[in-house]
C-alpha positions, -999 to +999 in steps of 0.1 A: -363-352+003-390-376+003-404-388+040-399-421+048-438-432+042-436-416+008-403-437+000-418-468+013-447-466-011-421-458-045-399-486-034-432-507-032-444-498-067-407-502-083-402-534-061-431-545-084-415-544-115-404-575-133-421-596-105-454-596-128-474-571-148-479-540-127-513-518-132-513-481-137-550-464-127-558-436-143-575-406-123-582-375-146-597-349-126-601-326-156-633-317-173-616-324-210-598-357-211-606-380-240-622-405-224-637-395-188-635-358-186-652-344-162-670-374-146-644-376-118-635-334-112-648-335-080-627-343-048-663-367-036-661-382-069-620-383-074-622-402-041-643-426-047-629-436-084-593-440-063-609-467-043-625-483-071-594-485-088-575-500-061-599-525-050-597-535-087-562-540-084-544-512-092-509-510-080-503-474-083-532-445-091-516-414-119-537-386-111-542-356-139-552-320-137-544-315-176-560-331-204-529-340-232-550-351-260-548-338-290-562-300-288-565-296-251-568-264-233-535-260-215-538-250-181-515-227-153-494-242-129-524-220-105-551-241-121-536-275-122-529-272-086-562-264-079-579-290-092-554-311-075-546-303-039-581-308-031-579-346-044-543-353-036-544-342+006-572-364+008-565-394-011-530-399-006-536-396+040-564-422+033-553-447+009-525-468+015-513-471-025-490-453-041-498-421-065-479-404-093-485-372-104-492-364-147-474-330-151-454-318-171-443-289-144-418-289-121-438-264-093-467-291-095-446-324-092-430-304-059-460-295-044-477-332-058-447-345-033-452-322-007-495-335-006-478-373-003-470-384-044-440-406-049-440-409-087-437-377-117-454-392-150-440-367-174-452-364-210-426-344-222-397-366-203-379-337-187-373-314-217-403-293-216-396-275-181-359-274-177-364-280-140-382-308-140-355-335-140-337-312-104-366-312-089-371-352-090-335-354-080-346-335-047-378-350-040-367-385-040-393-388-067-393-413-096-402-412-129-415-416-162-402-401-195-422-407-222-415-401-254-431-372-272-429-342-305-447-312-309-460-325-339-461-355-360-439-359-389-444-395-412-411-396-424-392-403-395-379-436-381-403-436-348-378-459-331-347-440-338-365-407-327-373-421-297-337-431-290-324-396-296-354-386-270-344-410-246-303-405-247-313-367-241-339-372-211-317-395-194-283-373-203-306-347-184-314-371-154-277-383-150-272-343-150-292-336-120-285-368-103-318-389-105-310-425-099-316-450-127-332-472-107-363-448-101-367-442-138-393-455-164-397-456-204-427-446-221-429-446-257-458-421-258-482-437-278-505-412-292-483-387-289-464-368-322-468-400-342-491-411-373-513-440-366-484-458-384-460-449-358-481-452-331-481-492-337-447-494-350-439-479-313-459-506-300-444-535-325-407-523-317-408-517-282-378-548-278-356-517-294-357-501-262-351-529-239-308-522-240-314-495-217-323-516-189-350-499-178-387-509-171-409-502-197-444-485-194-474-483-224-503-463-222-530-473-247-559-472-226-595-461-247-573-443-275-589-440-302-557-449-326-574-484-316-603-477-333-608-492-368-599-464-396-632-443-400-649-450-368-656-420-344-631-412-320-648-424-294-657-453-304-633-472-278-638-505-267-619-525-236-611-555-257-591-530-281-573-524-252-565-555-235-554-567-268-526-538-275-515-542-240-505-582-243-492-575-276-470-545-259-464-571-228-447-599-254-427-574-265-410-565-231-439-540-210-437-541-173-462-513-165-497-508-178-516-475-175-550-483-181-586-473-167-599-507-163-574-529-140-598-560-127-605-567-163-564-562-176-558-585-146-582-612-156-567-612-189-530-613-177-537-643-153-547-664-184-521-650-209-494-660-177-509-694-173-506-699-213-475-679-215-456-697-185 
């Protein structure tokens, strides 16, 4: 089970929820994410984005040893966790913040627990390893499913696929006794979806609000932002903010994003107007 510490900082992070928009930093400690790979592979470097993003207001930091875009290099369960224990035994003994752990692996979201993590952000949503969903029962972990397909297919209803993803993740953490109350939805945006899909996800997230759980988006920097024709990386922080307080109106809680201090300056005057 979790220690005590470890629970303390995922019941702070869940306490969070619904009491105002919580922030989601993003860590990637890859040389190949989208966005950022390879400026923070370094522990000296790792560290010193983590306290960047938490004196910028980040209420939780989601640290990644695999890239998931679109035609990354998958990597062992040996090669994640070396690009991570480094990082993690430091950060999470110095920094009083909660982390969560990007894997889709069962062996790295144990030993992510073991090196002080609180919180599994899996991609796949339990149904990629078949142990994933035990072995957040027996860490005490929580988590988040997000929606995801192997491959994209235009003629499906988004919002009933993610359903049918969703009733089988959480079928599969009733199964192995994961509370509800430590689980998260993720609609995967920019994951197995057209462009179209991507922002009908986004537009229809109220569809998903019957299961009474909190909802987390993660648009940050993608380039399905981008107008059609642009380069890929042609990503731009407004694009951003503005897809996040469109996905918050429709029922977001969490916000996994690289750039909190500017998210949070926009949320305080979208609250003030909103409220």
């Amino acid at each position: 089970m979790i220690p005590p510490f470890l629970a303390a900082r995922r019941d702070r992070f869940l306490g969070l929820i619904g009491t105002r928009p919580v922030y989601m930093g993003i860590l990637n400690v890859t040389p190949d994410s989208f966005s950022d790979g390879g400026r923070f592979f370094s522990p000296g470097t790792a560290r010193a984005q983590a306290k960047k993003l938490q004196a910028d207001g980040a209420d939780i930091i989601d640290v990644g040893a695999e890239s998931t875009r679109p035609g990354h290099t998958p990597v062992s369960v040996e090669g994640e966790l070396a690009r991570l224990e480094p990082v993690l035994r430091e950060l999470t003994s110095e920094l009083d913040i909660p982390f969560s752990i990007d894997t889709s692996k069962s062996h790295v979201a144990r030993r992510a627990a073991e090196l002080g993590v609180s919180v599994v952000n899996d991609v796949w949503g339990f149904q990629k390893d078949p142990a994933m969903a035990d072995t957040v029962a027996l860490t005490g972990m929580a988590a988040v499913i997000m929606h995801n397909r192997d491959n994209a297919d235009a003629s499906l209803d988004i919002i009933a696929d993610m359903r049918r993803f969703f009733d089988k993740s959480l079928r599969l953490a009733d199964a192995a006794g994961v509370p509800r109350a430590r689980l998260i939805l993720d609609p995967g945006i920019g994951f197995g979806k057209t462009r179209a899909q991507n922002y009908a996800a986004l537009a229809g997230l109220r569809a998903l609000k019957d299961y009474g759980l909190p909802i987390m988006v993660g648009v940050s920097r993608k380039s399905l932002l981008n107008p059609r024709g642009s380069s890929p990386d042609d990503f731009t922080l407004i694009r951003t903010i503005a897809a996040n307080l469109a996905a918050a109106i429709r029922g977001a809680a969490i916000f996994r994003i690289h750039d909190p201090a500017e998210h949070i300056a926009a949320f305080k005057v979208f609250d003030a107007i909103a409220h």
